[in-house]
C-alpha distance (Angstrom), angle and dihedral (degrees) to the residues before:
residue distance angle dihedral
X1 . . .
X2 4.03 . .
X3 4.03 92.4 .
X4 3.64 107.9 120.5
X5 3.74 108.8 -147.1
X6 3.74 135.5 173.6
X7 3.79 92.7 -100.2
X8 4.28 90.6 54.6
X9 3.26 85.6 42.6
X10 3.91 110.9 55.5
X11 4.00 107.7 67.2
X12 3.97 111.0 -143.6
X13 3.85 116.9 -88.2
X14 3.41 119.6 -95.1
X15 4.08 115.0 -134.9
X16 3.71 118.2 -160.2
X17 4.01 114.1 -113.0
X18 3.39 120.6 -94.1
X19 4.08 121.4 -73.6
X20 3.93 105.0 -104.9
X21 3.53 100.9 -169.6
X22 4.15 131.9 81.4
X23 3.20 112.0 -83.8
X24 3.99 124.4 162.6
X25 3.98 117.2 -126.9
X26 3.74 103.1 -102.2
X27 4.07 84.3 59.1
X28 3.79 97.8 44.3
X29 3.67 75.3 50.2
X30 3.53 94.8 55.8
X31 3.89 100.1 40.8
X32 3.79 97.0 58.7
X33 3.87 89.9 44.6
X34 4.21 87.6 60.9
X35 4.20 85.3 36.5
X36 3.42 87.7 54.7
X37 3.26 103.3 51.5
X38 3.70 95.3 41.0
X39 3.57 83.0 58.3
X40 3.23 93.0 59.2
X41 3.62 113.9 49.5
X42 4.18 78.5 46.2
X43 3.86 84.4 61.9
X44 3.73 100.2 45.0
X45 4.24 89.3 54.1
X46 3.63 82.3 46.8
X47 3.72 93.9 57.4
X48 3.82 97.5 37.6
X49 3.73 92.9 60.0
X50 3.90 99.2 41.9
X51 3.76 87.5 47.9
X52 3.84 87.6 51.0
X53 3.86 88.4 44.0
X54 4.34 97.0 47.0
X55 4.66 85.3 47.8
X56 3.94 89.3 52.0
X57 4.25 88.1 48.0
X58 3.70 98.3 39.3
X59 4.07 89.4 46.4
X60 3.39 93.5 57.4
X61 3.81 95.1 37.6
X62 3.86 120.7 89.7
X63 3.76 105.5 -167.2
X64 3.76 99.6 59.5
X65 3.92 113.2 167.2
X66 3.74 129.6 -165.2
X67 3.47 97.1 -79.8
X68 3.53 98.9 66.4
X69 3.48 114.4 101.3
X70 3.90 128.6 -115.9
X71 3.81 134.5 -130.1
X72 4.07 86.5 -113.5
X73 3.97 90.2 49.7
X74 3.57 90.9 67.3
X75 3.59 131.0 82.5
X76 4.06 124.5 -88.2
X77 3.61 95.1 -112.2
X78 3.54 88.5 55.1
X79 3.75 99.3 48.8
X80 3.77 85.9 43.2
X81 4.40 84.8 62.6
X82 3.51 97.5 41.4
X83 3.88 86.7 47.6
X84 3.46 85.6 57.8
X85 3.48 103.0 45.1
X86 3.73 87.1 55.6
X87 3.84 97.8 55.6
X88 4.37 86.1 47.6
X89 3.81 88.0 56.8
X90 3.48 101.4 47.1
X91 3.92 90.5 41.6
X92 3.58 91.8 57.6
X93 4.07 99.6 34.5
X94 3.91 81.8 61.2
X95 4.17 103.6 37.3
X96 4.36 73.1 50.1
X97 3.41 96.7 58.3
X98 3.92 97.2 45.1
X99 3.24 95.1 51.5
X100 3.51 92.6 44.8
X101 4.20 76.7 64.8
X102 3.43 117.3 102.3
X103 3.72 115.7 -112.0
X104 4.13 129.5 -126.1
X105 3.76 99.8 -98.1
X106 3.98 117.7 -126.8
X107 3.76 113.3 -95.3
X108 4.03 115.8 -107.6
X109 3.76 86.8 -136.8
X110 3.56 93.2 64.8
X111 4.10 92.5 50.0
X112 3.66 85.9 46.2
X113 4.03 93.4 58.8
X114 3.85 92.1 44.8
X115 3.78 92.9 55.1
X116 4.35 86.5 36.9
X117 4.15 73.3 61.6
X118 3.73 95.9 59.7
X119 3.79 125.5 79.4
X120 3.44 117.9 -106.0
X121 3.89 93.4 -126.8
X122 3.68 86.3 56.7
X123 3.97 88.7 63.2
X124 3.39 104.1 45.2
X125 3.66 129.8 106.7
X126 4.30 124.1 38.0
X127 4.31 96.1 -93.7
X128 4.00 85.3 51.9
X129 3.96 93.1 48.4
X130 3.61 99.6 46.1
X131 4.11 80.0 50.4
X132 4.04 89.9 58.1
X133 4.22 82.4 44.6
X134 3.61 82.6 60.3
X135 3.44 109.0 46.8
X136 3.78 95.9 32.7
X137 4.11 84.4 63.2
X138 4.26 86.5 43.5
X139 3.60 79.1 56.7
X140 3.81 100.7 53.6
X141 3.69 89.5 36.3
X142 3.85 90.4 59.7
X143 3.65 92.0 40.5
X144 3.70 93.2 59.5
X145 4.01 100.8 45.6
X146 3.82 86.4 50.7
X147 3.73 92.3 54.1
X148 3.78 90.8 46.9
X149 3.72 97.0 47.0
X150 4.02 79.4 43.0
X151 3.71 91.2 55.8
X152 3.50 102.8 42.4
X153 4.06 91.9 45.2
X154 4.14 85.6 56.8
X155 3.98 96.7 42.9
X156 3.77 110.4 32.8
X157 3.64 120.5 55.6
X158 3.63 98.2 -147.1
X159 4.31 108.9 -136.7
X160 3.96 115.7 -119.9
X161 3.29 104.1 -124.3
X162 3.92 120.1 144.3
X163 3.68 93.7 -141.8
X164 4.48 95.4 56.8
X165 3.67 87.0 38.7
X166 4.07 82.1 63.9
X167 3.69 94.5 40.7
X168 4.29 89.5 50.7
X169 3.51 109.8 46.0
X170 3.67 108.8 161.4
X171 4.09 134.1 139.1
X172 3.55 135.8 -91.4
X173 3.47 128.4 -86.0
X174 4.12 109.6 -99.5
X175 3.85 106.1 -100.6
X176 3.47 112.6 -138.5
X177 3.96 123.6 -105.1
X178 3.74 118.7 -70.2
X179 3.94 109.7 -129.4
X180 3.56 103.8 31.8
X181 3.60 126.3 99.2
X182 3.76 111.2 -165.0
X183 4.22 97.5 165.7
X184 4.22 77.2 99.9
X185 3.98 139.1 70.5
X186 3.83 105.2 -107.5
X187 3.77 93.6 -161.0
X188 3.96 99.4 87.2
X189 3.64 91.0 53.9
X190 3.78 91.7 46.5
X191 3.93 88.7 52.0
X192 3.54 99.4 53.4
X193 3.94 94.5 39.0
X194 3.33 82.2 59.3
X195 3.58 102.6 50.0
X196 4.33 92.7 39.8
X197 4.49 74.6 54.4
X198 3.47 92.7 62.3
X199 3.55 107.4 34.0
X200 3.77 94.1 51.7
X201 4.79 98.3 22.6
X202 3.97 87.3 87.6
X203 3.75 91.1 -172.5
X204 4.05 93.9 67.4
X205 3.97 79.7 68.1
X206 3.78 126.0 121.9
X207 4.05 94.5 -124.1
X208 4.10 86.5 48.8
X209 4.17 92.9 61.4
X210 3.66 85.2 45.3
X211 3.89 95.6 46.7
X212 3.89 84.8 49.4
X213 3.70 95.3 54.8
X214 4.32 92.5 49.0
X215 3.86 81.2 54.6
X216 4.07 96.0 49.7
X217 3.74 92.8 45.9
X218 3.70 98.7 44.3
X219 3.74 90.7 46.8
X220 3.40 129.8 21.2
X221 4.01 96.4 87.1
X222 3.80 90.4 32.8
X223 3.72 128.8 102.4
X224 4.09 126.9 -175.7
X225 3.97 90.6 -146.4
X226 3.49 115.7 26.8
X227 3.88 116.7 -178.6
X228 3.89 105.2 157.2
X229 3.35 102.4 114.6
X230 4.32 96.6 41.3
X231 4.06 91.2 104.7
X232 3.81 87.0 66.3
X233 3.46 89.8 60.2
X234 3.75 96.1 59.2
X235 4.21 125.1 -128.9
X236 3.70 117.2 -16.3
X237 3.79 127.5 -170.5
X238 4.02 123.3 -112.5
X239 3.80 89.3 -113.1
X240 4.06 93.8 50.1
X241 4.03 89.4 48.8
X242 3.66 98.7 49.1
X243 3.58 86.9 47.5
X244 4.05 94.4 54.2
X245 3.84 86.3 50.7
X246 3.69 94.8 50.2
X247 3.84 86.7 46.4
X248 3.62 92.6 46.0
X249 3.56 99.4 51.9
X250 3.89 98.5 48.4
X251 4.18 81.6 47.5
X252 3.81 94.8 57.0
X253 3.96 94.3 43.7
X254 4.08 94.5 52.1
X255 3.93 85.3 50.4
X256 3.84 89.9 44.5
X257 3.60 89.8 52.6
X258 3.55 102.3 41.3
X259 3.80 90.3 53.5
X260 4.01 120.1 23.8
X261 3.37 91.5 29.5
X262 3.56 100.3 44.6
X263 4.15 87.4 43.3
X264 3.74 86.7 52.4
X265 3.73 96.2 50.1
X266 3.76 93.4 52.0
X267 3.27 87.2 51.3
X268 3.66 96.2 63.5
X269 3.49 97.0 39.4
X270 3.49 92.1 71.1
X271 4.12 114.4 80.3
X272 3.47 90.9 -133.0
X273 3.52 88.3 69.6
X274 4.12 92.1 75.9
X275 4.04 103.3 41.4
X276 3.23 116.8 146.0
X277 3.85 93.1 20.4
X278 3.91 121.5 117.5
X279 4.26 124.5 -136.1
X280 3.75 91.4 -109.1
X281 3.51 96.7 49.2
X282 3.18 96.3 51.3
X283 4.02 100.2 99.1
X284 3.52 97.1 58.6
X285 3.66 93.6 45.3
X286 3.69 86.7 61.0
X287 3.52 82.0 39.5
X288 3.94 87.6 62.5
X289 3.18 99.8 45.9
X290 4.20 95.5 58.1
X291 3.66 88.3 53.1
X292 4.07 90.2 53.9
X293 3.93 85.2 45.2
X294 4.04 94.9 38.9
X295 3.90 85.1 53.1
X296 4.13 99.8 43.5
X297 3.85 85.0 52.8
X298 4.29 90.5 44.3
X299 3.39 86.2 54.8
X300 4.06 104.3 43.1
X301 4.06 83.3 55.9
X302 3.57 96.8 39.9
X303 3.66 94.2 51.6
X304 3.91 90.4 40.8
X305 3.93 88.0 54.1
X306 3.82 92.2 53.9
X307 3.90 98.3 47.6
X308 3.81 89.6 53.9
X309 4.23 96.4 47.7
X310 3.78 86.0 49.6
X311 4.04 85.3 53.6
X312 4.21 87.7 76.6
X313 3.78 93.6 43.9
X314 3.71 101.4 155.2
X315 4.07 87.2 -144.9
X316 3.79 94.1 44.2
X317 4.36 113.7 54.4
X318 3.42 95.3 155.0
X319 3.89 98.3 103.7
X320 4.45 89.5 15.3
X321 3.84 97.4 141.5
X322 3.73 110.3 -131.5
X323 3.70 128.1 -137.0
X324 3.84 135.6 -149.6
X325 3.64 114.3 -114.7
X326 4.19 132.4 169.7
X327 3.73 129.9 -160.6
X328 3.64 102.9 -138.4
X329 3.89 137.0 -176.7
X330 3.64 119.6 -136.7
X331 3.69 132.0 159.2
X332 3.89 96.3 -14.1
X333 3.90 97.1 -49.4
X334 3.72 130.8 96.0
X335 3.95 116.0 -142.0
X336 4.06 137.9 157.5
X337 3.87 111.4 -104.1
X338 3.07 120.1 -116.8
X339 4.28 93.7 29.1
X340 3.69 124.8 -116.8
X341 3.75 86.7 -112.6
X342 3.77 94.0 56.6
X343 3.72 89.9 45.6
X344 4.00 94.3 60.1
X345 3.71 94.4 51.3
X346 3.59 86.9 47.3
X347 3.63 83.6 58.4
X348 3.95 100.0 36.4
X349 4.25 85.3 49.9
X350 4.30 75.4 65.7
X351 3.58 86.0 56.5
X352 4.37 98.6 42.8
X353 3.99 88.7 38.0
X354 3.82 89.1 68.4
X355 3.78 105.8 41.6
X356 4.02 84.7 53.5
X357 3.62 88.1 62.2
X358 3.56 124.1 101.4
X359 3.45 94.9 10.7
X360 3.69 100.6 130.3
X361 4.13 98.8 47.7
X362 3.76 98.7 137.3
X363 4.03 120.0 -132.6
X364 3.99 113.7 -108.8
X365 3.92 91.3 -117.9
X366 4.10 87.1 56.7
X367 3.61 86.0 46.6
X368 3.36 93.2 53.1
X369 3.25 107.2 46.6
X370 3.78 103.3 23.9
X371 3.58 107.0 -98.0
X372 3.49 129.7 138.9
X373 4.10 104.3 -129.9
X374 3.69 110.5 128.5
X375 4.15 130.4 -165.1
X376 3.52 116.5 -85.4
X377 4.10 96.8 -126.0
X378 3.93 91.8 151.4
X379 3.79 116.1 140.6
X380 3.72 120.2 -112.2
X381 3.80 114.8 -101.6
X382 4.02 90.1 -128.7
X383 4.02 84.1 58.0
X384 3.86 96.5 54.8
X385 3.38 94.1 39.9
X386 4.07 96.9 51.8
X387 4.42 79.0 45.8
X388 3.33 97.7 53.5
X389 4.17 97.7 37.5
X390 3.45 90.9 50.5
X391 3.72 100.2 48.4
X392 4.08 87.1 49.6
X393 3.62 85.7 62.7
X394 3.72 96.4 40.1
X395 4.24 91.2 54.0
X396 3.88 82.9 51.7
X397 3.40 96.8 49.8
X398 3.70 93.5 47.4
X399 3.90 99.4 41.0
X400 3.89 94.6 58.4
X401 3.47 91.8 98.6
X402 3.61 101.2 51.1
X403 3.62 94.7 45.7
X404 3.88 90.7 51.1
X405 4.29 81.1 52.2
X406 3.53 88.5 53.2
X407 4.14 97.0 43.9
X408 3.51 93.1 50.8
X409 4.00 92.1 35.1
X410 4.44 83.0 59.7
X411 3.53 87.2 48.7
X412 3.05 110.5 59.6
X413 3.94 97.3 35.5
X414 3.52 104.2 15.7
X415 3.92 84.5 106.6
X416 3.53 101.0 57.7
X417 4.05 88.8 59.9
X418 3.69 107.1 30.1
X419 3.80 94.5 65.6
X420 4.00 105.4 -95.4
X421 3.65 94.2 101.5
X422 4.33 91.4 51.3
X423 3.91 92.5 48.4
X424 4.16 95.2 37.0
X425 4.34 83.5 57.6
X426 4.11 90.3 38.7
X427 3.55 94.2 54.4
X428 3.88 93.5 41.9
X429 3.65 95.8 50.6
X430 4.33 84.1 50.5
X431 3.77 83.0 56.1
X432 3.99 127.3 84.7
X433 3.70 113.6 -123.9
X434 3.47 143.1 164.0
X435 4.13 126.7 -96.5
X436 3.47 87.8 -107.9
X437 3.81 102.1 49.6
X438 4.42 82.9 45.2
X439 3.48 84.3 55.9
């Protein structure tokens, strides 16, 4: 007969053949307990998949007979498998058929706004379009495997079973930002942030734009200190420069406060100056404007302190100022007049003169009203020190070849001064010698 049944189905166990060697009792013992069990778990796999094998034939047979065996007939682990074998293939027959659904597409108007978000210089030219191609489809790609893993999350109760959780292995769905409440319009908060922003953000006022522009015309192609063109006057002594740069400084603040200032104060004086701008707030609208005058004057001084450090540039002489010095003789000892320590703080006193400048510019509320406040226009410490580091390094740099004039200059006559010469011809004359050796 063709019926397959358990019994034509199971093949005969095989035992292993006999141990030949010695072995005492308690280890025979021993042996066929692991053999045994061996055995056994061997047996139990053997059952599982011939009982999996005889349900698959007599499912798709027609003309069972009584001696095929039933589901209950076979033993609980079994039934337990084929249970969940059943539960896998109806899990993934139905998670197959909703994907096989098609999704709602993505709206045009919402790929319209993101690009409406993007600057146009961002989308111009062919590479940067086919990039927006590119992401645009990203964008539709992830849209439509989140609304699939949404839909199959909401309609099919995936079974817990350990052995599908294995076979699916996929992430969680993104959780959506903690802090941010989005069940409520945002545009009502927006308009009267906005509003509290400009009522109370002084510097968004009319008189603050026109404050700004005084400031840009008065100073960006002005300098306090301005020693570019001192190499084309040929050497200068320490005492002449730091006189220029007191000179200089005390110049550029009488022309800064006989213009800006005096611009800025007419400005105020005027009532259109404070439209718009209640009683109470008018201290910190005053306030404001300080800062925007503290920080015009911070950055004439800063930007005058950096043009005159890049003057000694070691890699850039062109505008390198240059400085009178003599090598002079004086009691018994050779030396450079004035000394290379008095020539750096003639340079540093550059550096001092201009942060002491413009540091007595009264506010336009003190002016007003008589007081005596003045701007804070001080330069930060960080910016003097990187100044005055730098320029050490730069005088350095620069004075290595006069030094190296002056070593070799000592040793070659440094003997004829220092008193070796005087007692080598004193203690020659003491000496007897010969005409020759006189001669």
């Amino acid at each position: 007969s063709n019926k397959r049944t358990l019994r034509t189905l199971f093949r005969p166990a095989a035992l292993p053949p006999p141990v030949l060697s010695e072995t005492s009792p308690s280890q025979r013992k021993l042996l066929a307990y692991h053999r045994g069990k061996e055995q056994q778990e061997m047996i139990n796999q053997l059952l599982i998949d011939r009982a999996l094998e005889v349900y698959y034939i007599t499912m798709d047979e027609t003309d069972q007979d009584e001696t095929a065996p039933s589901v209950t007939e076979l033993p609980s682990t079994v039934r337990k498998r084929l249970k969940i074998l059943s539960f896998q293939e109806d899990y993934f027959f139905l998670k197959k058929c909703l994907q096989s659904n098609p999704m709602v597409p993505i709206q045009q108007q919402w790929l319209r706004s993101m690009l409406a978000m993007v600057p146009q210089s961002l989308m111009e030219g062919r590479d940067r379009q086919l990039l927006t191609e590119d992401l645009l489809k990203e964008i539709v790609r992830d849209y439509e495997k989140s609304m699939q893993r949404c839909v199959l999350r909401r309609a099919l109760i995936k079974p817990d079973i350990e052995e599908l959780n294995k076979m699916e292995e996929e992430a969680p769905l993104p959780s959506l930002p903690l802090g941010l409440d989005f069940s409520s319009t945002w545009h009502n908060s927006y308009i009267t942030a906005k509003n509290q922003i400009i009522s109370t953000l002084h510097i968004l006022h009319p008189t603050m734009k026109t404050l700004l522009d005084f400031g840009y015309t008065a100073f960006f192609n002005f300098l306090v200190v301005d020693f570019s063109s001192c190499r084309l006057k040929g050497p200068v002594d320490c005492k002449s420069f730091k006189t220029d740069a007191s000179l200089s400084c005390s110049k550029a603040e009488d022309e800064i406060m006989s213009r800006w200032h005096q611009r800025v104060i007419d400005l105020f004086t005027q009532s259109e100056a404070l439209d718009g701008v209640k009683l109470d707030q008018l201290e910190s609208f005053y306030n404001c404007v300080a800062v925007l005058m503290s920080n015009q004057l911070k950055e004439l001084l800063q930007r005058t302190t950096e043009v005159f450090v890049k003057l000694f540039d070691p890699e850039d002489r062109s505008h390198l100022p240059l400085f009178k010095m003599d090598l002079t003789f004086d009691e018994n000892r050779m030396e450079f007049y004035p000394s290379l320590q008095y020539l750096e703080e003639a340079i540093l006193f550059a550096v001092d003169c201009i942060g002491q400048t413009l540091q007595n510019v009264q506010t336009i509320r003190a002016w007003l009203l008589g007081g005596t406040a003045t701007l804070d226009a001080e330069l930060p410490a960080h910016t003097v020190q990187w100044a005055k580091s730098t320029l050490k390094k730069c005088i350095r740099d620069n004075l290595e070849g006069p030094n190296e004039h002056f070593t070799g200059y000592v040793k070659s006559y440094g003997w004829l001064v220092d008193g070796t010469a005087e007692e080598r011809i004193n203690r020659f004359v003491a000496e007897q010698h010969s005409f020759d050796e006189y001669t």
